[in-house]
C-alpha positions in Angstrom: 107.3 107.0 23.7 108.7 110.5 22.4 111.8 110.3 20.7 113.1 113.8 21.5 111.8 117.3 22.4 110.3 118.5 19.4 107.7 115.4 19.3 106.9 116.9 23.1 106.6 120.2 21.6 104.6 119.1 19.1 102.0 117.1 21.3 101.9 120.0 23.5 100.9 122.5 20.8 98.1 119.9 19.6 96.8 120.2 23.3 96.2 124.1 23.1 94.4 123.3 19.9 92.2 120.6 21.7 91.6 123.3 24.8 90.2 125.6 21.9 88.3 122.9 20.4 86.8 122.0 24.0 84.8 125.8 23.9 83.0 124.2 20.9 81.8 121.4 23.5 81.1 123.5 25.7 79.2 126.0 23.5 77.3 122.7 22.6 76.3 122.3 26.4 75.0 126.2 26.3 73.2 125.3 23.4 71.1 122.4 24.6 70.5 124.5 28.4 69.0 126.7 26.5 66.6 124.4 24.5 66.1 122.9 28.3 64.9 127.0 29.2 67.7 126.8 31.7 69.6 129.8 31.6 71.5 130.0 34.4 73.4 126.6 33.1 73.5 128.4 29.7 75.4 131.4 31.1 77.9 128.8 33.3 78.8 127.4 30.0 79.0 130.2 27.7 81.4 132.0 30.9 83.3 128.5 30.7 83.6 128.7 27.1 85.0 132.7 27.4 87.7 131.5 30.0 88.7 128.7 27.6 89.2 131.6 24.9 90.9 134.0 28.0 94.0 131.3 28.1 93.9 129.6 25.1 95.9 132.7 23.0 98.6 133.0 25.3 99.3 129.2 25.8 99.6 129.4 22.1 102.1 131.9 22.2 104.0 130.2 24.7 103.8 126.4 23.3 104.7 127.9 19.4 101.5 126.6 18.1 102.7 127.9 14.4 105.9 126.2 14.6 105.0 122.8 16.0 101.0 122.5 14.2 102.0 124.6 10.9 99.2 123.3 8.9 96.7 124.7 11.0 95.3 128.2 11.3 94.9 128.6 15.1 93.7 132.6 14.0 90.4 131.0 12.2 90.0 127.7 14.3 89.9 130.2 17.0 87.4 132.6 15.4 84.9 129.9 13.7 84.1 128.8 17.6 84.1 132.3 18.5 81.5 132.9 16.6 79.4 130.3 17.3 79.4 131.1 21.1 79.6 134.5 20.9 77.0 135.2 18.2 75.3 132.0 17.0 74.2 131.2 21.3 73.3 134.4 22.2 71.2 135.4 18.9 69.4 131.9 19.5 68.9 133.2 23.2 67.7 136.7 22.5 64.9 134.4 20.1 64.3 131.3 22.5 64.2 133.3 25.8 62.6 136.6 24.7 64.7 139.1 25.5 63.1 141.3 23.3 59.4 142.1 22.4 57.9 140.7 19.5 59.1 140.5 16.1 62.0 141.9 17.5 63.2 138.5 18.6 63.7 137.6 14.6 64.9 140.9 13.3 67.3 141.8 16.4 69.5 138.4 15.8 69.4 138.7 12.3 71.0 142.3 12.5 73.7 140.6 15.0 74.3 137.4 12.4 74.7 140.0 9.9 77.1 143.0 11.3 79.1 140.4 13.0 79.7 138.2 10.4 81.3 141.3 8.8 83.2 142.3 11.6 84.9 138.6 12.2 85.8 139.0 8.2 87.3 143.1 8.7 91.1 142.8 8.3 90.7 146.6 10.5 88.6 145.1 13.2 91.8 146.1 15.7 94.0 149.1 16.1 97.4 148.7 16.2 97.7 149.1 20.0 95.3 146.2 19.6 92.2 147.3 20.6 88.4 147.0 19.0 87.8 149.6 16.5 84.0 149.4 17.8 81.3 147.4 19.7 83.0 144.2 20.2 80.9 141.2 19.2 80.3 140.2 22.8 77.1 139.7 22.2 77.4 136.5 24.8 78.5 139.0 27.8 76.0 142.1 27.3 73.2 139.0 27.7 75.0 137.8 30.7 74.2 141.6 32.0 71.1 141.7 30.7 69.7 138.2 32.6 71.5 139.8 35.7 69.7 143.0 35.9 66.3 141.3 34.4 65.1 144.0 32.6 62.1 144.9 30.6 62.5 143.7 26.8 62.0 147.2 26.2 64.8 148.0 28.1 67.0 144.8 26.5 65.8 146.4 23.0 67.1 149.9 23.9 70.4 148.8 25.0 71.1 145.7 22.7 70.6 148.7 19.8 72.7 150.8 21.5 75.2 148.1 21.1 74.8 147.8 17.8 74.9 151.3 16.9 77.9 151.3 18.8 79.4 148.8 16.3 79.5 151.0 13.6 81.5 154.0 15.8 85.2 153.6 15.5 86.0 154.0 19.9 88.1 151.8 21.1 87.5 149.0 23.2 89.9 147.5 25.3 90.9 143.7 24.6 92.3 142.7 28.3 95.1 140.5 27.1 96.4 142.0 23.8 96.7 145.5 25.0 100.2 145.9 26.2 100.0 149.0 28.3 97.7 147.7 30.4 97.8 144.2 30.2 98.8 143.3 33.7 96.0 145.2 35.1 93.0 144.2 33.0 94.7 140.7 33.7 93.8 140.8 37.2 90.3 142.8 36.9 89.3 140.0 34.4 89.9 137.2 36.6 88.0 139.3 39.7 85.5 139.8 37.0 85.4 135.8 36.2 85.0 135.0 39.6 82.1 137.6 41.2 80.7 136.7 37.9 80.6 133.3 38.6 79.6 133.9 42.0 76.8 136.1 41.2 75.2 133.9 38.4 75.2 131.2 41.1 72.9 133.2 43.3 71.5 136.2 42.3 72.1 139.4 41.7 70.2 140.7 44.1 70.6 138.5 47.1 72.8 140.3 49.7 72.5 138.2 52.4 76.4 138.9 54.5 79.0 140.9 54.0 80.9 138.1 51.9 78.2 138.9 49.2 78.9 142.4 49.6 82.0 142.1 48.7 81.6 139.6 45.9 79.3 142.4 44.3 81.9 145.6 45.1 84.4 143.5 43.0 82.2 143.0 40.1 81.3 146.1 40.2 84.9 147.3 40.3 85.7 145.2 37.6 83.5 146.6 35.4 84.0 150.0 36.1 88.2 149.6 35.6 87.0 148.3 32.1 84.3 151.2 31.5 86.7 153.7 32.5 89.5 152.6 30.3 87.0 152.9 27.2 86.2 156.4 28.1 90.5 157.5 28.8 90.8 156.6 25.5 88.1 158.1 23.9 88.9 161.2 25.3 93.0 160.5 24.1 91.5 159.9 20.9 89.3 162.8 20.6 91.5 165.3 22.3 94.2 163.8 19.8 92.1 164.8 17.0 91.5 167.9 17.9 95.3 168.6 18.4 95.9 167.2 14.8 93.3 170.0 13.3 94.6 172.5 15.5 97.8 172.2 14.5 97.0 172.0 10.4 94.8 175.2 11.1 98.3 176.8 12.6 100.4 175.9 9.9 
């Protein structure tokens, strides 16, 4: 059937590109939960579609997707279903489920259309140590904590702006699997954090029934603080690093 190794290759590189495709299916299935009010199925979905964007990069880079599929731009493919589950789902959700009070749940996901549509066409969006200059548009994942925690939509309102603000404040924000230096840890926080997550959205937050949900919520929680603490180390490098800089002009 395959006449030698490169038509393998070849096949195998179209497969990664099909695996990306398949989080635009499965943003589709988010979508319709959420017209169906079910969110819980909507978040299972939208976390199935984030997994599918988790592996897709590096099987990429390990089947030569540019070599093999040369006439397509695996960068925007990758970024046009991006979008639509990371902004397009969660804007309809912050509308459809009322995260926020009213007419906030028009002007809110407009704002996050906007700002984010300009941040998927920045050519600065990363450092060059590869991390988010900014609020990363995970607009999908601060909804996941936000059904979690059930707040008031005053509260949601407060935070999502906080998150917005956020966006327009050059920190950096770690991206688990392109950030070298700590790759091999963020690697296995993220997959702890994929799979409390998981755990949690099946139950509930709040249901501690044994120990084995104790510890299901410990490792969330230490998930999510290894990720939180990273974003404040390199704050502080980056403002202590400034203040070196002007230091040091002001000496010479």
């Amino acid at each position: 059937m395959f006449k030698n190794k490169k038509d393998i290759d070849t096949l195998l590189a179209w497969s990664v590109h099909l695996l990306t495709c398949s989080g635009l299916i499965v943003g589709f299935f988010a979508l319709i939960s959420v017209f169906k009010n079910d969110q819980s199925s909507a978040f299972l979905f939208l976390g199935l579609a984030l997994l599918i964007d988790a592996i897709d990069g590096t099987l990429a880079r390990k089947f030569k997707v540019t070599v093999f599929v040369k006439n397509i731009d695996g960068k925007m493919l990758d970024s046009v279903i991006d979008f639509f589950n990371y902004i397009i789902i969660p804007s309809v959700m912050i509308y459809w489920f009322k995260f926020v009070p009213t007419p906030f749940e028009i002007i809110i996901p407009s704002i996050i259309l906007i700002i984010s549509a300009i941040s998927y066409s920045n050519n600065k969006l990363m450092t060059p140590d590869n991390f988010y200059k900014g609020f990363p548009c995970i607009w999908n994942i601060l909804l996941f904590y936000l059904y979690l925690f059930d707040l008031s939509q005053s509260y949601n309102l407060l935070l999502i702006s906080a998150c917005i603000l956020l966006k327009f404040i050059p920190i950096k924000f770690i991206h688990p699997l392109r950030v070298n230096k700590y790759k091999k840890y963020s690697a296995v926080f993220m997959v702890l954090w994929f799979i409390s997550s998981f755990k949690i959205l099946l139950g509930s937050f709040y249901a501690l029934n044994n120990n084995f949900d104790y510890l299901i919520l410990s490792i969330w929680l230490t998930s999510n603080i290894y990720f939180i603490c990273l974003t404040i180390f390199e704050l502080y490098r980056q403002v202590f690093k400034n203040i070196s800089l002007k230091i040091k002009r002001q000496n010479t």
